[in-house]
N, C-alpha and C positions, 0 to 999 in steps of 0.2 A: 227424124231426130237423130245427132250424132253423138256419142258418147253415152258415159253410162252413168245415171243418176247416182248420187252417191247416198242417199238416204228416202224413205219412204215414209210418210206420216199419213194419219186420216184425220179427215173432219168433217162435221156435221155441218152441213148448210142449211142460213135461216134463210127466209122467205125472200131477203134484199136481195139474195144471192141468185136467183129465179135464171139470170142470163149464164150463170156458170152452168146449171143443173140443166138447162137450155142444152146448151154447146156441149156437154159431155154424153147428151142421152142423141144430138144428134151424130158427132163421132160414131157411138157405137151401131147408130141406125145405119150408116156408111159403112159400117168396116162390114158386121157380120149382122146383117137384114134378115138372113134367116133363124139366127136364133132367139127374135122377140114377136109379139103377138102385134109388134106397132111398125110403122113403117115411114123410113124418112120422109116420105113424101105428104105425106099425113102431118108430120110432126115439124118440117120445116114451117107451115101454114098457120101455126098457133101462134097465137099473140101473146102477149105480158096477162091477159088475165087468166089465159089456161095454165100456164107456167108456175102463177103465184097459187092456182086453185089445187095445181099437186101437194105443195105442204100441208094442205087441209088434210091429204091423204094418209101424211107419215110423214119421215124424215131421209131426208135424204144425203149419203156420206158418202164423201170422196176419199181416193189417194190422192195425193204430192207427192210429186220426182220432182225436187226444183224449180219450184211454183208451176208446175203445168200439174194437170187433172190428169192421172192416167187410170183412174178406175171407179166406180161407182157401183152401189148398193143401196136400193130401196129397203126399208120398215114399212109396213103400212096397214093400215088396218081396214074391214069392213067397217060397216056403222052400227052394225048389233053385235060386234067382237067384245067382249071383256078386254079390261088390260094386261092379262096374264097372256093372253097369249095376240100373234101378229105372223104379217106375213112377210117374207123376202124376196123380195122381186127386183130385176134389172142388173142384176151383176153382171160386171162389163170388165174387162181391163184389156189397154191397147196391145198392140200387137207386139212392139217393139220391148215391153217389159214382160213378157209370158214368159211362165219357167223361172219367174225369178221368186216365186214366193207373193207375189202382189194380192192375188186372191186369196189366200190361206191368210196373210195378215187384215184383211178386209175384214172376214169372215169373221176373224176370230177376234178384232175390237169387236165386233158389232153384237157378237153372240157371247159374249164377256156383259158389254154395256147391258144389254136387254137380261139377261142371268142377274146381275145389280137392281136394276129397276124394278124385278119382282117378275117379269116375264117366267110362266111355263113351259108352254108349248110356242114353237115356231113351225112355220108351215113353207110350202113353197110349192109350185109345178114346174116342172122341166119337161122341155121337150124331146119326145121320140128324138135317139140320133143324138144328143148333146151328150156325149157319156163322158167324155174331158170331166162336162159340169156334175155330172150324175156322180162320178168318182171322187172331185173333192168332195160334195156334202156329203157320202158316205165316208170318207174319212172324219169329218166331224161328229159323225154319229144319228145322220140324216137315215130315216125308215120308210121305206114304199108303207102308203098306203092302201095298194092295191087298187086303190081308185085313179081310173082313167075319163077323161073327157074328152071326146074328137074335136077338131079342128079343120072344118071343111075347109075353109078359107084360107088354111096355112100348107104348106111342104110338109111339114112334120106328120101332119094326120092326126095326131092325139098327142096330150098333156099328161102328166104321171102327176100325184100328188105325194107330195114327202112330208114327212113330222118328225121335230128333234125336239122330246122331253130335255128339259133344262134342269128341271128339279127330279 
């Protein structure tokens, strides 16, 4: 990409939308494979009903630079979770907009919206080694929870679990 986008917006994708939320989760499968639990190769192979079966899960919210997807944020929830609280998973933003504030504005609709809607608690794991990531959400107000879970199958080796009380 050449040139620099001149404005940044977010949005929530509905279900029709499955092929954007597609194309954005595999980008970020390509760019940086080791910072997710899924793997392109895994994830090029899904069809239209695994795609539409993730909104069951939560919601999923992009960035726009100029009608191109340069960032994405999962909400999502277990199935014995209350609505107060949810998890965030998948934060992604391409390479060519880093450092400009993409994730921080991500963050901060998404953790705004879910504080409106009556959300409490938000949750998240990051991985061993992501401390880029580990340092925004402690600037948002993200807490270890001292709880760790290995990850045999992954480079990382273990998971950190985080909590940002909202109220």
């Amino acid at each position: 990409m050449t040139g620099s986008p001149t404005s940044f917006w977010v949005e929530v994708l509905a279900e029709k939308d499955w092929p954007r939320l597609r194309d954005i989760r595999l980008s970020a499968l390509r760019d940086f494979p080791e910072g997710f639990l899924a793997s392109h190769d895994r994830e090029v192979a899904y069809g239209e009903e695994h795609w539409r079966e993730e909104f069951s899960r939560g919601e999923w919210n992009i960035v726009l630079a100029d009608d191109l997807a340069v960032g994405l944020l999962g909400v999502t929830r277990l199935p014995d979770m209350s609505s107060q609280e949810c998890y965030l998973e998948y934060l992604w933003v391409a390479p060519w907009v880093r450092r400009r504030g993409v994730a921080s504005l991500l963050l901060r609709r998404v953790l705004d919206r879910l504080r409106e809607s009556g959300v409490r608690t938000v949750w998240l794991y990051i991985l061993d080694g992501n401390d880029r990531a580990r340092r925004l959400y402690q600037r948002f107000g993200f807490q270890s929870t001292n709880q760790r879970q290995p990850l045999p199958d992954h480079p990382a080796g273990n998971e950190e679990k985080m909590r940002l009380q909202l109220f």
